[in-house]
C-alpha positions as CSV (number, residue, x, y, z in Angstrom):
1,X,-109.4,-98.7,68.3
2,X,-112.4,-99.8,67.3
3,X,-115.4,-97.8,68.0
4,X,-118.4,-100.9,67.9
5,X,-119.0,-102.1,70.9
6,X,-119.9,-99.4,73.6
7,X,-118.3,-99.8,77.2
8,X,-120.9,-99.8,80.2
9,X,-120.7,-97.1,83.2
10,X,-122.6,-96.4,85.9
11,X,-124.9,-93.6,85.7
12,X,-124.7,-91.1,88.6
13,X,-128.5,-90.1,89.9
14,X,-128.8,-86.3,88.8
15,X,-128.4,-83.9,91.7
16,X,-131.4,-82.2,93.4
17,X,-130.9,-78.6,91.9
18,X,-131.3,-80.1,88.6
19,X,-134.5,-82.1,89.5
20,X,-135.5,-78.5,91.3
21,X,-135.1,-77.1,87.8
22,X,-132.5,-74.6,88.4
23,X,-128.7,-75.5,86.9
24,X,-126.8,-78.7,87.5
25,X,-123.7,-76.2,87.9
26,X,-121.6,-79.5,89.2
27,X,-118.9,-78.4,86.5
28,X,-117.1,-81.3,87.4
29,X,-119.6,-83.6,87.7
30,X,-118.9,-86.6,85.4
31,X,-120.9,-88.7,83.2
32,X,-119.9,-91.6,84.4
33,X,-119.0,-91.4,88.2
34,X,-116.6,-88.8,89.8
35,X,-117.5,-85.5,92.2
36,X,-117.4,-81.8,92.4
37,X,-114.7,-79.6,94.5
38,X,-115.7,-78.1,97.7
39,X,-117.8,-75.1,97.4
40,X,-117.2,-72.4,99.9
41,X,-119.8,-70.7,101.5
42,X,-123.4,-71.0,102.3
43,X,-126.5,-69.6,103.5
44,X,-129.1,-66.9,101.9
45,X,-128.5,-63.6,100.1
46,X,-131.3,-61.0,98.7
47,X,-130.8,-60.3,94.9
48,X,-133.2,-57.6,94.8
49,X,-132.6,-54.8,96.9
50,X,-130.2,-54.6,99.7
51,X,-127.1,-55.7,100.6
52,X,-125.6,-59.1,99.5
53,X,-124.6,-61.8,101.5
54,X,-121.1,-63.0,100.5
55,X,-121.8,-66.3,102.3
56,X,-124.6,-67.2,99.7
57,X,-121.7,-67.4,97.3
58,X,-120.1,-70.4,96.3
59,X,-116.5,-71.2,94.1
60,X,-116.1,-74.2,92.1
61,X,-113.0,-75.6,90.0
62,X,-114.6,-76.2,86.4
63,X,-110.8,-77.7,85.2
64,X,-109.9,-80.7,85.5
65,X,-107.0,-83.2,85.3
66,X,-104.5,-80.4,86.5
67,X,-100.9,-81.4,86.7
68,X,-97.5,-79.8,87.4
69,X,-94.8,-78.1,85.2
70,X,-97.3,-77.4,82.3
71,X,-98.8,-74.1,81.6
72,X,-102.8,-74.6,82.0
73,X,-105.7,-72.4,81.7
74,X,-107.7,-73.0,85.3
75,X,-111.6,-72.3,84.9
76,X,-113.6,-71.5,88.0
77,X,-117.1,-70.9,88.4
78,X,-118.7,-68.7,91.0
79,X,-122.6,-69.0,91.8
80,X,-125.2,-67.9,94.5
81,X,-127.7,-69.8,96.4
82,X,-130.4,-68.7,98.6
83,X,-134.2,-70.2,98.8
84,X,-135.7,-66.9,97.6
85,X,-134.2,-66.5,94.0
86,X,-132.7,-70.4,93.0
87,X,-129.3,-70.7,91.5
88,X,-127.7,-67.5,90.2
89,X,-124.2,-67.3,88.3
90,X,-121.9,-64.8,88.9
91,X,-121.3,-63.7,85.0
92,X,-119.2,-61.3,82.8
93,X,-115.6,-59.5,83.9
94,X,-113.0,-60.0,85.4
95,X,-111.9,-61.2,89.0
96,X,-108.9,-61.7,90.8
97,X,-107.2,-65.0,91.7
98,X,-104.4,-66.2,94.0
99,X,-103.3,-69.6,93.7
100,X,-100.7,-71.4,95.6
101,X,-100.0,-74.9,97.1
102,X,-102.1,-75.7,100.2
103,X,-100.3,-74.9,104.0
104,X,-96.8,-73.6,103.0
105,X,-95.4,-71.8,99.5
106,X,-96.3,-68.3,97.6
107,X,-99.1,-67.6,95.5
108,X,-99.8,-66.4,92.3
109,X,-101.3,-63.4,91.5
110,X,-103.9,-63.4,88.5
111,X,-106.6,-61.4,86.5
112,X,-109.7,-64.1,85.8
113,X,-111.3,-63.3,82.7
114,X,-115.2,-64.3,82.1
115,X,-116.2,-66.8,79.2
116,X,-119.2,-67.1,78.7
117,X,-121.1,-70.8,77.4
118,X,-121.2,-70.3,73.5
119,X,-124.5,-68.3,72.9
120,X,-125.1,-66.9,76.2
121,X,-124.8,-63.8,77.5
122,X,-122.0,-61.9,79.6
123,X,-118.2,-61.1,78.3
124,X,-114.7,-59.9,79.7
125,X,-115.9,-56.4,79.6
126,X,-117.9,-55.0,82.4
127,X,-117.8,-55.5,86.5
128,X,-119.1,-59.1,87.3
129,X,-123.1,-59.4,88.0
130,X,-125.6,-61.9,88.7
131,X,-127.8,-63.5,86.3
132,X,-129.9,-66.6,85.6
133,X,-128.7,-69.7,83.6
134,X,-130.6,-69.5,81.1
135,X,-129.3,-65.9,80.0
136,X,-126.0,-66.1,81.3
137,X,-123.7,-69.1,82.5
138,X,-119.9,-69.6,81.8
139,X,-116.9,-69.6,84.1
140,X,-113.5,-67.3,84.7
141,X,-110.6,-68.2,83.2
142,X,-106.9,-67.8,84.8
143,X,-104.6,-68.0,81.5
144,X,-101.1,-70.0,81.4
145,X,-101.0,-71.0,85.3
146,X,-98.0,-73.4,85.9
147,X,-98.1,-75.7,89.3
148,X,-94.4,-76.4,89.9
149,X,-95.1,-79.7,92.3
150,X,-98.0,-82.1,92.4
151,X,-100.2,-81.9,95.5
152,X,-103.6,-80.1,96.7
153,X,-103.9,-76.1,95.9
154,X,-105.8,-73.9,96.7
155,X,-107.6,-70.6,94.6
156,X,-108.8,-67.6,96.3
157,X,-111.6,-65.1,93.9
158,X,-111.4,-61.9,95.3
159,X,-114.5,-59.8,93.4
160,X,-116.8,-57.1,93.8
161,X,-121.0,-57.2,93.7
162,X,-122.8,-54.2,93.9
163,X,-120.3,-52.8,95.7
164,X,-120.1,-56.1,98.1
165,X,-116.6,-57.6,98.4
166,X,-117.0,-61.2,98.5
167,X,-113.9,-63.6,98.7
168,X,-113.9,-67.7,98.1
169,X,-111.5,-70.8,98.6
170,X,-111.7,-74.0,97.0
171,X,-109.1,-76.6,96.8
172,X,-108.0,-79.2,94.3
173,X,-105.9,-81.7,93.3
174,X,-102.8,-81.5,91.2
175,X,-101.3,-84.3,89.5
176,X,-97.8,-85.5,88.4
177,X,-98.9,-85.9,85.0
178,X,-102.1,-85.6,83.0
179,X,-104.4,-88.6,82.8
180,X,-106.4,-87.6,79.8
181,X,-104.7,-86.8,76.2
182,X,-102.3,-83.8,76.5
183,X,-100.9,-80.8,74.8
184,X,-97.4,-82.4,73.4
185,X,-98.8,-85.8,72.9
186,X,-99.8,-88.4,70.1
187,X,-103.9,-88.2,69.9
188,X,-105.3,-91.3,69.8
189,X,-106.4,-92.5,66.1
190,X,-109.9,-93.0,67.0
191,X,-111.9,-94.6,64.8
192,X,-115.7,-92.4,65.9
193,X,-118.7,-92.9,64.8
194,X,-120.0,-91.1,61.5
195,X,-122.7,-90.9,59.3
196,X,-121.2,-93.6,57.0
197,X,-120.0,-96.3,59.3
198,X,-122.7,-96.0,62.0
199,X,-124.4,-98.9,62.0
200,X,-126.9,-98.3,65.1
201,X,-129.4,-95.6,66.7
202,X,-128.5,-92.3,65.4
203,X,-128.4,-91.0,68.8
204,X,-125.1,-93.0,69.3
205,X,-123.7,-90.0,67.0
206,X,-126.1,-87.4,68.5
207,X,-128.0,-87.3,71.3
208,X,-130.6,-84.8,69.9
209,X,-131.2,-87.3,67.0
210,X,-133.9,-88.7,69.3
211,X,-137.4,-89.9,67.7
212,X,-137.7,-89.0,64.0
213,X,-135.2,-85.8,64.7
214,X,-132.4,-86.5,62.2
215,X,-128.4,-85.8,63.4
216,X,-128.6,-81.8,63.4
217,X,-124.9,-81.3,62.4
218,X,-123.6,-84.3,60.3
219,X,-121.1,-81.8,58.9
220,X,-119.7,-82.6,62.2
221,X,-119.8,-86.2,62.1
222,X,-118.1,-86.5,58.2
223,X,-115.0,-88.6,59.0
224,X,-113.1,-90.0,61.6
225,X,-110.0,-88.7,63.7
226,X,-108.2,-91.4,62.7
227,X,-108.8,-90.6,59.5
228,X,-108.3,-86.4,59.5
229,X,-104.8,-87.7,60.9
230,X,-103.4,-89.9,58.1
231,X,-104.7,-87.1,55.7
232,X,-102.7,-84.6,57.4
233,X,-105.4,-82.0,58.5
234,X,-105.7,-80.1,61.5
235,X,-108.7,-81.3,63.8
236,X,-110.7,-80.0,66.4
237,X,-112.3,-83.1,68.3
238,X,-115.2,-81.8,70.9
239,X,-116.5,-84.4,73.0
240,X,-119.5,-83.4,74.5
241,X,-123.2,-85.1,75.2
242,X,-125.8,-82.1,74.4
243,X,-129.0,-84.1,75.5
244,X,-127.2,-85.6,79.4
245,X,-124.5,-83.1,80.1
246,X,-124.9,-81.9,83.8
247,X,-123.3,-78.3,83.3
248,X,-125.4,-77.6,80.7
249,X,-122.4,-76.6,78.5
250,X,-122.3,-79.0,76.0
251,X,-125.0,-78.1,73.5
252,X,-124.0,-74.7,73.3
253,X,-120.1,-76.2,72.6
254,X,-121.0,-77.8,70.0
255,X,-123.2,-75.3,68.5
256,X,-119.8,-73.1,68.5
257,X,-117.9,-76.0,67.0
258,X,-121.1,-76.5,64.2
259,X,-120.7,-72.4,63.6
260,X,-116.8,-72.9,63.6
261,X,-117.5,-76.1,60.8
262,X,-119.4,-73.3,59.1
263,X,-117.7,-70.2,58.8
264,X,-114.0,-72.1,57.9
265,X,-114.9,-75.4,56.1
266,X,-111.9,-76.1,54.7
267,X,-109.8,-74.6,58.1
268,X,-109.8,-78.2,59.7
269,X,-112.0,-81.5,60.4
270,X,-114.2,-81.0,62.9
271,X,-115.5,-83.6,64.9
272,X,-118.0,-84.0,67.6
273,X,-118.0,-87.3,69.3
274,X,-121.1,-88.4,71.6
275,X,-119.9,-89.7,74.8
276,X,-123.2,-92.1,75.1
277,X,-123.7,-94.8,73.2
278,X,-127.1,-95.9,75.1
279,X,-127.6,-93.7,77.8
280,X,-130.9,-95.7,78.9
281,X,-128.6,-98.5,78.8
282,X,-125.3,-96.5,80.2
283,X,-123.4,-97.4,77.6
284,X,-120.5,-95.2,76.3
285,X,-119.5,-94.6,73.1
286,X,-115.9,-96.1,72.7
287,X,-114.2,-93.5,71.1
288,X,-115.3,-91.3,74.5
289,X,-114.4,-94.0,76.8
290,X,-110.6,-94.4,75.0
291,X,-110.4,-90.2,75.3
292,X,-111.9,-89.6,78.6
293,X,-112.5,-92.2,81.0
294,X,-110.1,-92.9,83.4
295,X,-110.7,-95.1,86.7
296,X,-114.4,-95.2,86.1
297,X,-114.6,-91.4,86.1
298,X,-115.5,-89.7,82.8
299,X,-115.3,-85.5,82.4
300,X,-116.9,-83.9,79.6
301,X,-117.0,-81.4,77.5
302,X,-113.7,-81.3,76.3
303,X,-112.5,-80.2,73.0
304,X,-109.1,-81.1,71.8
305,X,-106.4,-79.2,68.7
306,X,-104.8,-81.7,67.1
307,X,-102.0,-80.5,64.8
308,X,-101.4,-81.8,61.1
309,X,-98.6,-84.1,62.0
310,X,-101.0,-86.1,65.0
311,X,-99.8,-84.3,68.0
312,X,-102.0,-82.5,70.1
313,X,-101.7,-78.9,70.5
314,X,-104.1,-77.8,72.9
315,X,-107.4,-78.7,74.5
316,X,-110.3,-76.8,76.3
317,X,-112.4,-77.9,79.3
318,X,-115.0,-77.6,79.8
319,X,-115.4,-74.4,77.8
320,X,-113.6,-72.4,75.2
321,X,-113.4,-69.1,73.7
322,X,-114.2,-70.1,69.5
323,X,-111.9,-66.6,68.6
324,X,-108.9,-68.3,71.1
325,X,-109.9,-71.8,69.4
326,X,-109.0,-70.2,65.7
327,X,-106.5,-68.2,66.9
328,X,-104.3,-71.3,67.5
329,X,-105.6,-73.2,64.7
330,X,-104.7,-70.4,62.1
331,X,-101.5,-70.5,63.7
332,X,-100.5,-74.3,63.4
333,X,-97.9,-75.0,60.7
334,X,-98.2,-76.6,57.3
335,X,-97.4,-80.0,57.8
């Protein structure tokens, strides 16, 4: 795979939140094409004093590419609307989820934990409030949910607000099998771009290398996963645009994955791939395009744990908890 030579893609026209200011919080939302899940509910709620009103809420599948017979972590967001106080998020503890296939089956009972964007505010600990994106933003996480037949499904949240009970539905597709890279398959020996065989605008490798701004983490950007493969190391490979990405998730990804590069040198490679290539041009970078896009439709962030031997041992989108993320890597095998 060679890496020169960026793919076009049509840019979707940013939504009007964002152009309002307030959070893009289209999780799903692709750079290149795609849509969001159906939010449930609408209408105003005071966040001051007074009561709530649960129809001001709204729940959002984050995940995507869901498929059947696999064990999968499902990441939902939850925010509130209203014309008085913007775009809120629904941040920190736990809430509950049932998930089952649309019309006739059983559901699942889970326990949603809250993880927050790297750097931001809000944890597992505590009852679930309301905050502002810029000091808290994240999504809750259902661990190890298995969907034993393709086909839509549905989630219900089930949580309390200052002492409102507020319940949501949103459904979403399941597939046969996984479209992007999976846990049990061969990663792709991507040949990405780096600081030494980059032969175009730095921003290709960075999008916040814009101006005279040099790449911020070229630790990040030191070799290839093509490379980290045939040398046997573990790598985490986090594709994410921090400058363009819509849920505002990205920079703060790979920020963790810079602090993770850090802290544990010598633990893995750790790569971060820009998805654009030009993005006044809409160009993608082709190592992104050969990861992530599929029928014109491109997700991001993801960040994929590729084991010594090639194989792919797990992957996070489109955020991840960096103690879970080390967790499994320290717990790979010496190849």
């Amino acid at each position: 795979m060679r890496e020169h030579g960026a793919m076009r893609c049509p840019r979707r026209a940013v939504s009007p939140v964002a152009v309002a200011g307030a959070l893009a919080f289209a999780l799903t939302v692709t750079a290149c094409g795609g849509t969001t899940s159906e939010a449930a509910g609408s209408g105003a709620s005071p966040t001051g004093s007074g009561a709530l009103d649960p129809t001001s809420f709204a729940l959002q599948l984050a995940s995507s590419d869901l498929y059947a017979g696999t064990p999968q972590r499902v990441q939902l967001g939850i925010l509130s609307s209203t014309e008085t106080s913007g775009v809120l998020m629904v941040t920190s503890g736990t809430v509950e989820v049932a998930v089952g296939p649309t019309g006739a089956g059983s559901t699942v009972q889970l326990s949603a934990r809250y993880v927050p964007a790297p750097g931001t505010a809000g944890g597992e600990a505590g009852d679930p409030q309301l905050t502002t994106p810029d000091v808290a933003r994240g999504v809750y996480q259902a661990d190890d949910v298995t969907f034993d037949a393709p086909g839509v499904w549905q989630a219900d949240v089930t949580f309390a607000l200052q002492g409102t009970p507020v319940s949501l539905s949103t459904q979403f597709p399941v597939a046969t099998k996984p479209s992007l890279p999976a846990p049990g398959q061969d990663a792709l020996r991507t040949q990405n771009l780096t600081m030494t065989n980059s032969k175009g605008d730095p921003q290709a490798i960075d999008s916040r290398a814009q101006g005279a701004t040099p790449v911020p983490d070229p630790e990040l950007h030191a070799t290839t996963i093509a490379d980290a493969i045939a040398a046997h190391r573990p790598v985490l490979a986090l594709f994410a645009t921090p400058v363009y990405c819509q849920s505002q998730f990205c920079g703060p990804s790979v920020d963790a994955l810079e602090q993770m590069a850090k802290a544990r040198p010598d633990a893995a490679a750790y790569i971060h791939v820009e998805i654009w290539h030009d993005y006044a041009k809409s160009e993608l970078n082709r190592a992104a395009a050969d990861w992530l896009l599929r029928e014109g439709d491109l997700t991001e962030p993801w960040l994929f744990l590729i084991g010594p031997d090639g194989s792919i041992v797990d992957r996070w989108g489109p955020l991840f908890d960096p103690a879970q993320v080390m967790a499994e890597l320290d717990a790979l095998p010496v190849d």
